[in-house]
C-alpha positions in Angstrom: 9.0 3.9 39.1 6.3 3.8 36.5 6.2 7.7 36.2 9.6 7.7 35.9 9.7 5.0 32.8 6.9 7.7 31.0 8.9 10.4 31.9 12.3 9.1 29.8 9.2 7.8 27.7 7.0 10.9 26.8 10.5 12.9 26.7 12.3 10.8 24.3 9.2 10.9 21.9 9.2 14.6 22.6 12.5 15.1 20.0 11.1 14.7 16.0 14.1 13.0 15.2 13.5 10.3 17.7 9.8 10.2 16.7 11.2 9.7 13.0 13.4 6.4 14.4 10.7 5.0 16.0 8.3 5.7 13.2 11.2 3.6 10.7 11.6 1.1 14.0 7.8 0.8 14.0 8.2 -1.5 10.3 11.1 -3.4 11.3 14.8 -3.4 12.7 17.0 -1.0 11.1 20.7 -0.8 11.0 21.7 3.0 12.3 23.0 3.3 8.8 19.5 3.1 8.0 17.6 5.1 10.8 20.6 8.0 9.7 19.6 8.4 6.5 16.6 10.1 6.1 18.0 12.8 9.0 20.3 16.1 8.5 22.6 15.3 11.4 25.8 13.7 12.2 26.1 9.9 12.8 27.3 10.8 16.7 24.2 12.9 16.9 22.1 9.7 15.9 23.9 7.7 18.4 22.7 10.1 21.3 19.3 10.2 20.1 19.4 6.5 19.7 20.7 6.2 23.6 17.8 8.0 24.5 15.7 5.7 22.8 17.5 2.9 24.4 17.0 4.4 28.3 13.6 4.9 27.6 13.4 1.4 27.2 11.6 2.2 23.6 14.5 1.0 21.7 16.9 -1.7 21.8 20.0 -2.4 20.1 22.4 -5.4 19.6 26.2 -5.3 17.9 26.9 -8.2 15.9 30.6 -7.4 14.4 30.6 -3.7 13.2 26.9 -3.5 12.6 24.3 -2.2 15.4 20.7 -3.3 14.5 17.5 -1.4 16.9 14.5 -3.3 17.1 11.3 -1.1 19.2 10.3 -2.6 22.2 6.5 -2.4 21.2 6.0 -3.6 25.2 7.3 0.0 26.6 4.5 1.3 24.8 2.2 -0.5 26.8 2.3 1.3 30.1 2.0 5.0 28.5 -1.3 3.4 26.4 -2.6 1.8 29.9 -1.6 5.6 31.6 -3.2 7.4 29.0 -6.5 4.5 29.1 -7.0 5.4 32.8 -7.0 9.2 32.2 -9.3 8.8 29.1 -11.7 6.2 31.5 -12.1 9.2 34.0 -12.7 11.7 31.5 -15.4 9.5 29.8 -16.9 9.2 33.3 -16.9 12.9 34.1 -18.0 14.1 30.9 -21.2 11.0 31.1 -22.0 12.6 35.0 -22.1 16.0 32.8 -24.0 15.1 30.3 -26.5 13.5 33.2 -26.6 16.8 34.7 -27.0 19.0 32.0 -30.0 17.0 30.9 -31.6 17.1 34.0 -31.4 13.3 34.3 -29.3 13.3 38.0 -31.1 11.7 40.7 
């Protein structure tokens, strides 16, 4: 499950335009109106890339009459920064049992 949840994770962020919505996201909730602006694409193509968002679980939106607001959901973040913490633990480990080595210091 969890690989999964980085999977739709790491690939929404893979897109620039998505990046760019979360980066705007990232100061506060934005209208799509708002998140639109600044990109060269149609208002259904923000939609999609915004439903991406929203699966990925980075993203969520609420409707309140004709208006959508998205807010981030700075809590998905949290299991790719806990992923990416055990990977970098490891590598610190390795690279220190190198360095040991190299310097003739392994018992």
């Amino acid at each position: 499950m969890l690989n999964h949840q980085l999977d739709l994770m790491y690939g929404a962020l893979a897109d620039g335009s998505r990046r760019t919505m979360v980066d705007r996201l990232s100061r506060g909730p934005a209208t799509v109106k708002q998140l639109a602006e600044p990109l060269t694409m149609s208002l259904p193509a923000v939609l999609q890339h915004l439903r991406v968002l929203e699966e990925s679980g980075l993203v969520s939106s609420e409707k309140v009459g004709r208006v959508r607001t998205c807010r981030l959901q700075p809590a998905a973040l949290q299991a790719a920064e806990q992923w990416i913490a055990d990977r970098r633990a490891g590598w610190v480990s390795r690279l220190d049992r190198l360095e040991e080595f190299l310097n003739g210091e392994e018992q």
